[in-house]
BADOTI-742954 format. One line per field, with one value per atom (N, C-alpha, C): residue number from 1; residue in three letters; chain; atom name; y negated, x, z negated. Coordinates in steps of 0.05 Angstrom, whole numbers, plus 32768, in hexadecimal, padded with zeros to 4 digits. Layout:
# residues N
k	(NUM|...)
r	(ala|...)
c	(A|...)
a	(CA|...)
py	(Y|...)
px	(X|...)
pz	(Z|...)
***
This chain:
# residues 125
k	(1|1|1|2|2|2|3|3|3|4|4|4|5|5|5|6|6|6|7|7|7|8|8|8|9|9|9|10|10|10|11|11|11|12|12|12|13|13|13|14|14|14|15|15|15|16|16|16|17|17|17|18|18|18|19|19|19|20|20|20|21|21|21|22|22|22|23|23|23|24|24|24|25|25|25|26|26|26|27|27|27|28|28|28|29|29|29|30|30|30|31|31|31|32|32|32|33|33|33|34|34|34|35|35|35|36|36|36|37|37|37|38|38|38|39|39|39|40|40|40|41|41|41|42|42|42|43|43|43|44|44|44|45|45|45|46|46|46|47|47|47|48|48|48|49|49|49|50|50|50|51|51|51|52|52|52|53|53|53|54|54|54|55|55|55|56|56|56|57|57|57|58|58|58|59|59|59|60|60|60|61|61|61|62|62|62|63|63|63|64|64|64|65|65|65|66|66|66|67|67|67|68|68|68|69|69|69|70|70|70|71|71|71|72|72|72|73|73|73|74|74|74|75|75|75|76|76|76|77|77|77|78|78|78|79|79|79|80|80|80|81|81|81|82|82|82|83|83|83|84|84|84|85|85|85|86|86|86|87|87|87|88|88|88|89|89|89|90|90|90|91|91|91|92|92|92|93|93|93|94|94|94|95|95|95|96|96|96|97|97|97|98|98|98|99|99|99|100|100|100|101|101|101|102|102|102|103|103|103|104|104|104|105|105|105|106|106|106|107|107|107|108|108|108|109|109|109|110|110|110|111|111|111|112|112|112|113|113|113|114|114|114|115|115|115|116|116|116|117|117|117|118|118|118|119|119|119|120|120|120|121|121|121|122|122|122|123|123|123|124|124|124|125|125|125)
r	(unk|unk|unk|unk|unk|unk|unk|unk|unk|unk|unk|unk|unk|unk|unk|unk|unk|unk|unk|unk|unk|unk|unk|unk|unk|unk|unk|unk|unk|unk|unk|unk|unk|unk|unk|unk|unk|unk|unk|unk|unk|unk|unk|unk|unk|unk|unk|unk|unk|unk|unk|unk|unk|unk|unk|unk|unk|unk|unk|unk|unk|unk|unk|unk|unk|unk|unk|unk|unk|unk|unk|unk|unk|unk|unk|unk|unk|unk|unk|unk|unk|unk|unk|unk|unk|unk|unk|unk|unk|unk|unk|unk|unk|unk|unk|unk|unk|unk|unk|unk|unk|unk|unk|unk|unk|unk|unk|unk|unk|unk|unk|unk|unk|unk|unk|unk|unk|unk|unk|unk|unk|unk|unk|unk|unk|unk|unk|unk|unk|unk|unk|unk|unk|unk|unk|unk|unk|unk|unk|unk|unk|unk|unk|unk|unk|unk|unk|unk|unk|unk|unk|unk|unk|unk|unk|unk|unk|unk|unk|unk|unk|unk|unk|unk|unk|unk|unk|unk|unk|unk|unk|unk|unk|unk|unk|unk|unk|unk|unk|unk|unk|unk|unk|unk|unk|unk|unk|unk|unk|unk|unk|unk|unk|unk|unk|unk|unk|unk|unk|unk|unk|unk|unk|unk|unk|unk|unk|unk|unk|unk|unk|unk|unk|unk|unk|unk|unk|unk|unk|unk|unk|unk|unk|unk|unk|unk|unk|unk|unk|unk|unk|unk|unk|unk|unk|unk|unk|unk|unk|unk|unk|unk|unk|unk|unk|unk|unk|unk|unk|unk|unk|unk|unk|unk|unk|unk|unk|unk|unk|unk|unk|unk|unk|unk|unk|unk|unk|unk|unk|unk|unk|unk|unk|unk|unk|unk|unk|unk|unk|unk|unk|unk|unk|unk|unk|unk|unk|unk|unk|unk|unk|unk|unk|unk|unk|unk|unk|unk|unk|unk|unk|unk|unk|unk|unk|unk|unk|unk|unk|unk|unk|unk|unk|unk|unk|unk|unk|unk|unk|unk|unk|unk|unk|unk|unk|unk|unk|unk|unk|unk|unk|unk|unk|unk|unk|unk|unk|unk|unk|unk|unk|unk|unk|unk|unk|unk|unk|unk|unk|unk|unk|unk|unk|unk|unk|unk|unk|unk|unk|unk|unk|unk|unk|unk|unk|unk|unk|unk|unk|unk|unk|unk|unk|unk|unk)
c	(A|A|A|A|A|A|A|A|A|A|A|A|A|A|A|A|A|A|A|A|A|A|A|A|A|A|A|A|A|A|A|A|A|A|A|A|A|A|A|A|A|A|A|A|A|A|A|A|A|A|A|A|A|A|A|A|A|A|A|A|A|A|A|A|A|A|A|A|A|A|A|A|A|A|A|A|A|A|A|A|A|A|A|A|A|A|A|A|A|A|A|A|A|A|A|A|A|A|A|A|A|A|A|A|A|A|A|A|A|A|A|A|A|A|A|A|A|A|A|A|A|A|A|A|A|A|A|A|A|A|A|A|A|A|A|A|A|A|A|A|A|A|A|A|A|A|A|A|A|A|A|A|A|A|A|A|A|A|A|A|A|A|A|A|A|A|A|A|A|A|A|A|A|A|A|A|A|A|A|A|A|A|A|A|A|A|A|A|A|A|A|A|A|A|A|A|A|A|A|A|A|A|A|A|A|A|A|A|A|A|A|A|A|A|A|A|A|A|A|A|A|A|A|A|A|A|A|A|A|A|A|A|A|A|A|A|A|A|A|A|A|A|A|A|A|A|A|A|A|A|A|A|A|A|A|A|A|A|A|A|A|A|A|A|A|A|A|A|A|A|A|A|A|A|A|A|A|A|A|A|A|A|A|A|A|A|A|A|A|A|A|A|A|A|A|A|A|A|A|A|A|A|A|A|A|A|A|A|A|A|A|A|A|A|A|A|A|A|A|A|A|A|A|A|A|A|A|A|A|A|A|A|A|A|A|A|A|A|A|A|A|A|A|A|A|A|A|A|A|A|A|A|A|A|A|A|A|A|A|A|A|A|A|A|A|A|A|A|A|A|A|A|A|A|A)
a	(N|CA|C|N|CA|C|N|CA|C|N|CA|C|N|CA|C|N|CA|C|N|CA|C|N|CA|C|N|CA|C|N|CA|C|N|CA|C|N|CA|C|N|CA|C|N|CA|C|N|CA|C|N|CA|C|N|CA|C|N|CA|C|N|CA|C|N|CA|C|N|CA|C|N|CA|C|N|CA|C|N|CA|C|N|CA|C|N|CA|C|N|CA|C|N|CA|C|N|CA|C|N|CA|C|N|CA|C|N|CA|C|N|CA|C|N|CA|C|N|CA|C|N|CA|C|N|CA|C|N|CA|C|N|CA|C|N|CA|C|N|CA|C|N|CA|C|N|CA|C|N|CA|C|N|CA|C|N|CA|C|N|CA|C|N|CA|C|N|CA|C|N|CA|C|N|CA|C|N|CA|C|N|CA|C|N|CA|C|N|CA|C|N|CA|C|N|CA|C|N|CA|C|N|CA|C|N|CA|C|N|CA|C|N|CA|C|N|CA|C|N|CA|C|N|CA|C|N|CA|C|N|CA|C|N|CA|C|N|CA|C|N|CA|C|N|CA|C|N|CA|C|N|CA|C|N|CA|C|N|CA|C|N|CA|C|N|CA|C|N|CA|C|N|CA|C|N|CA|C|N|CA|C|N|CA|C|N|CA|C|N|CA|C|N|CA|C|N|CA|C|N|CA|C|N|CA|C|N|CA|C|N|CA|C|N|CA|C|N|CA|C|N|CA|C|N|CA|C|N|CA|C|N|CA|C|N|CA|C|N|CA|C|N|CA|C|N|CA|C|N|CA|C|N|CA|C|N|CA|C|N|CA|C|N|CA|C|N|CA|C|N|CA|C|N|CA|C|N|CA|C|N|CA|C|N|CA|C|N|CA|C|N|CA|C|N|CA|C|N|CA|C|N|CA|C|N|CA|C|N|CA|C|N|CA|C|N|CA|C|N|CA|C|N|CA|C|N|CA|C|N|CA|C|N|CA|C)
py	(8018|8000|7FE7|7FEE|7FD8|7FCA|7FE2|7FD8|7FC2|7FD4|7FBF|7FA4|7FA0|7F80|7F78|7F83|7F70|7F71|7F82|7F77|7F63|7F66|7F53|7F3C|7F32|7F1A|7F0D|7F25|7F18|7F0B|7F1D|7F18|7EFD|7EF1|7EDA|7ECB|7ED3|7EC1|7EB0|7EC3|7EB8|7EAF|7EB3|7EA5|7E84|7E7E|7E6A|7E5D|7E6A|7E5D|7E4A|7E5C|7E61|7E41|7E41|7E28|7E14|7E0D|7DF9|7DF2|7DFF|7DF9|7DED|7DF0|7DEA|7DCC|7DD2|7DBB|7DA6|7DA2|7D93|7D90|7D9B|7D95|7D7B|7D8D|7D79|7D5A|7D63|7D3D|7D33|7D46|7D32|7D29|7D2B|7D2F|7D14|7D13|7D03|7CE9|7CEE|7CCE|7CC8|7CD5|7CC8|7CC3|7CD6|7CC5|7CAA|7CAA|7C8F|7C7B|7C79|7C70|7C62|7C72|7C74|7C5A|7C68|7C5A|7C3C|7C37|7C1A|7BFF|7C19|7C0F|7C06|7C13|7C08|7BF7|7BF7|7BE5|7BC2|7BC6|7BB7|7BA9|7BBC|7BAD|7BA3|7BAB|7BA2|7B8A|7B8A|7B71|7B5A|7B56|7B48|7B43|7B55|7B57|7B38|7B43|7B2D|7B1E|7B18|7AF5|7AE8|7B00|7AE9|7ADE|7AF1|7AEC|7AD5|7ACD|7AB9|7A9F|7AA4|7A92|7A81|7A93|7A8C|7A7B|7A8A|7A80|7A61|7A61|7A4A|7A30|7A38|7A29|7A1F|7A37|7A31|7A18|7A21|7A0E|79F4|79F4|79D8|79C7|79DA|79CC|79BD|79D5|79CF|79B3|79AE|7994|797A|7983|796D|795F|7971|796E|7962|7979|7960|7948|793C|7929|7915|791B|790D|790C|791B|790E|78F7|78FE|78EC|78D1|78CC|78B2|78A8|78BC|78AF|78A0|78B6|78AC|7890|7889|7875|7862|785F|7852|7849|785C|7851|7840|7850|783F|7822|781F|7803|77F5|77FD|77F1|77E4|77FB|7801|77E4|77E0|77CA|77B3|77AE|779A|7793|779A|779F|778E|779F|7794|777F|776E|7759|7746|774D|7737|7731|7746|774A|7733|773A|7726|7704|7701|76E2|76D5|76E5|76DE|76CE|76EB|76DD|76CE|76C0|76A7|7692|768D|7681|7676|7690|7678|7673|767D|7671|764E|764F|7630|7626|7631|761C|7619|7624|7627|7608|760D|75F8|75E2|75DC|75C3|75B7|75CE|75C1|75B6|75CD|75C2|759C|7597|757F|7570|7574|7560|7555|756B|7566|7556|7555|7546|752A|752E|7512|7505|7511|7502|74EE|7505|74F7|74DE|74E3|74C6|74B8|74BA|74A5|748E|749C|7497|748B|7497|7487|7479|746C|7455|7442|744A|7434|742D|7443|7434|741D|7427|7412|73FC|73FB|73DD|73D5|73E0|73CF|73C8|73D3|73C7|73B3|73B7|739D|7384|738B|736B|7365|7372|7362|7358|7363|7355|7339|7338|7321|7311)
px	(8010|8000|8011|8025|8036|8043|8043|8045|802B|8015|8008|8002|8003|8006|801B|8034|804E|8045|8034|8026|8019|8007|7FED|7FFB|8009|801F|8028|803F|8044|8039|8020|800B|7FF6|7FF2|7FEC|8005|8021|802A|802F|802F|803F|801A|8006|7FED|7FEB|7FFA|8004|8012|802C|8038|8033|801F|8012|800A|7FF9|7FE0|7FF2|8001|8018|8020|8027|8034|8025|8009|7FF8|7FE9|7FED|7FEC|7FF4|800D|8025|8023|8015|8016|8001|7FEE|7FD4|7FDB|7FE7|7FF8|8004|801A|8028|8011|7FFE|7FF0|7FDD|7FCF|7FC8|7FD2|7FE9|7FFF|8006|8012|800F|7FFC|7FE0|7FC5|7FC7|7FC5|7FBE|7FCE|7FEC|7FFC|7FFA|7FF0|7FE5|7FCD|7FB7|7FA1|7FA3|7FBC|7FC8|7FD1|7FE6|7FEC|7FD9|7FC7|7FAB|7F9B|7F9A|7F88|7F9A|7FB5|7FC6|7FBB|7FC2|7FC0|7FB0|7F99|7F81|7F7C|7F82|7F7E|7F8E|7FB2|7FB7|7FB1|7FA5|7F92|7F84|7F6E|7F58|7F59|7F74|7F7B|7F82|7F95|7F9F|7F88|7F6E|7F59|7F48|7F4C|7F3D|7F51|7F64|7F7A|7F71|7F79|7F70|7F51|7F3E|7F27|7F24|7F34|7F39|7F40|7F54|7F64|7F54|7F47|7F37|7F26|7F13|7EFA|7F0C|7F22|7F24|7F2D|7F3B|7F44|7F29|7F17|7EFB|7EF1|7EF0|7EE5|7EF8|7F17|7F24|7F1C|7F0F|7F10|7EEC|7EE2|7EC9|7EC8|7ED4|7EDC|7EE7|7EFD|7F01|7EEF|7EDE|7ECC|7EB7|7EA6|7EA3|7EA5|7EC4|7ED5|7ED2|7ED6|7ED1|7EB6|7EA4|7E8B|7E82|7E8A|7E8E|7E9D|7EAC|7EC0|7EAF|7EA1|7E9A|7E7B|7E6D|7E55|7E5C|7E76|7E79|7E88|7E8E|7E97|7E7F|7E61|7E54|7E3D|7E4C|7E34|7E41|7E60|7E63|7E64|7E60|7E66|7E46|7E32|7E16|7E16|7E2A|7E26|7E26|7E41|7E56|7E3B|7E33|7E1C|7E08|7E00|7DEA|7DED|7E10|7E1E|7E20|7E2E|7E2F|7E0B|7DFB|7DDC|7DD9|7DE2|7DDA|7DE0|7E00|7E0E|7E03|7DFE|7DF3|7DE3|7DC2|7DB2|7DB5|7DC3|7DCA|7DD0|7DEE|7DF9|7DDB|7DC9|7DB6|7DA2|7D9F|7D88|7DA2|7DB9|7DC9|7DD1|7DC6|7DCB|7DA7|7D95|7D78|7D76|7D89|7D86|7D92|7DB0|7DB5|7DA5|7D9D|7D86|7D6C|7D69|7D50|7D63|7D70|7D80|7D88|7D94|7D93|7D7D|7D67|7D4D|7D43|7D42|7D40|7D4E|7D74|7D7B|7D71|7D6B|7D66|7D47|7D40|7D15|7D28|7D37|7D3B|7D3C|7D5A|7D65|7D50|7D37|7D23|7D10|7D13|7CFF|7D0C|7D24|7D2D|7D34|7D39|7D32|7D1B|7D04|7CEE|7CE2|7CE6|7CEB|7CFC|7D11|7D2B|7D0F|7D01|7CF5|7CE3|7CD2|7CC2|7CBF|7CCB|7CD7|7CF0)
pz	(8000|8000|8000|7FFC|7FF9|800D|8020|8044|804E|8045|8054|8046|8028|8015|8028|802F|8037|805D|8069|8085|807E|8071|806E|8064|8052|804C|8066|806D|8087|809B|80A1|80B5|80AF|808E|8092|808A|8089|8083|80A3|80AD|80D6|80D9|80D2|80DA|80CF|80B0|80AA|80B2|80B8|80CB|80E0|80EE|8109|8109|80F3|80EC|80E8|80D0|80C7|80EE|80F9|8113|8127|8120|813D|8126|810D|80FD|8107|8100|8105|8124|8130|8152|815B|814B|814D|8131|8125|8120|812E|813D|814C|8168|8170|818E|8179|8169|8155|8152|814A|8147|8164|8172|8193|819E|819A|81A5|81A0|817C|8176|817D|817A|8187|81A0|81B5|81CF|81D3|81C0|81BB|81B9|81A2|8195|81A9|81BA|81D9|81E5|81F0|8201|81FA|81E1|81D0|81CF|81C6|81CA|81E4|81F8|8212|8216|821D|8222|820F|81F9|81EA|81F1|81FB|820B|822B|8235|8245|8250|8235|822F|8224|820C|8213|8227|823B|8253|8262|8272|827B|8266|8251|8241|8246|8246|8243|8261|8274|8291|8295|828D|8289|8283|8268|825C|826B|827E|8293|82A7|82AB|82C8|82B8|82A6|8295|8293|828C|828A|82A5|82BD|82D8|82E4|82DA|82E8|82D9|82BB|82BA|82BA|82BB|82CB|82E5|82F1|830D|830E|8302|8305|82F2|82DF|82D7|82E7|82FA|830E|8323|8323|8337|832B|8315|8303|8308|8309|82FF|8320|8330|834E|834E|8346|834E|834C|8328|831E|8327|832B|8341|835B|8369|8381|837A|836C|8357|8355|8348|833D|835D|836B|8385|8392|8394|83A7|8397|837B|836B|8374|8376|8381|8394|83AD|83C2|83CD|83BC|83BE|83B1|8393|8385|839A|83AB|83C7|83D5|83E1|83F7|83E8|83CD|83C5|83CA|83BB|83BB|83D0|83E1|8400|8416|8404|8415|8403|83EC|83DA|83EC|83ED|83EE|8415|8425|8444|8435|8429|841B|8414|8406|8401|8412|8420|8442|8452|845D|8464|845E|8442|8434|8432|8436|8431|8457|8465|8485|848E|8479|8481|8470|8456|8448|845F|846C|8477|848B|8497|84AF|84A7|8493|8484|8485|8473|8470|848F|84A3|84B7|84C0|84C0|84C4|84B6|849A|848C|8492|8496|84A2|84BC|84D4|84EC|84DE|84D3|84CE|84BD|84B3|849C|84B1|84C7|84DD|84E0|84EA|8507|84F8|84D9|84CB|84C4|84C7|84BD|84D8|84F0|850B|850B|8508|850B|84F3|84E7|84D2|84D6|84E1|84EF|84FD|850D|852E|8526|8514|8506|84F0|84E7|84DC|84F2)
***
């Protein structure tokens, strides 16, 4: 009987073995998964900063740029007000030359009716 206690020993001891070994296998396959896992996760997470980072860049080129259009618009707005102020001053301004060539023309006239009345007044007296 003593053969088979020292089989049966043996036989779980090399089954122990066996296990401790495929143990230790499946730790090491374990720590390099995760390992592995850490890596990818790593990555992907610098990944998706750079794509936010980028994002970021774009979102702000983009309201630079419509900001500068903005500032154009504005710009041509305030051109397009003076431009129409000129237009307004300008039709003031014949406006007046206009009514100061219609005065002289009046005034001519009174002159000439003053002459004709103080000629006709000399002949008369």
């Amino acid at each position: 009987m003593s053969n088979k206690l020292e089989s049966l020993k043996e036989k779980f001891s090399e089954a122990i073995d066996t296990a401790k070994e495929k143990a230790g296998q499946v730790q090491e396959n374990v720590k390099t998964s995760g390992e592995n896992l850490k890596a990818t996760v790593d990555a992907k997470i610098d990944d998706i900063k750079e794509k936010v980072s980028e994002a970021q860049d774009s979102a702000k080129s983009k309201k630079e740029e419509f900001m500068a259009e903005v500032e154009a618009f504005k710009a041509d707005r305030t051109a397009s007000k003076a431009l129409k102020k000129a237009e307004r001053a300008e039709e003031y301004a014949q406006a007046c030359v206009e009514m100061v060539l219609v005065a002289m023309e009046e005034a001519d006239y009174a002159i000439k009716e003053a002459m004709i009345a103080a000629k006709e007044a000399d002949e008369l007296v």
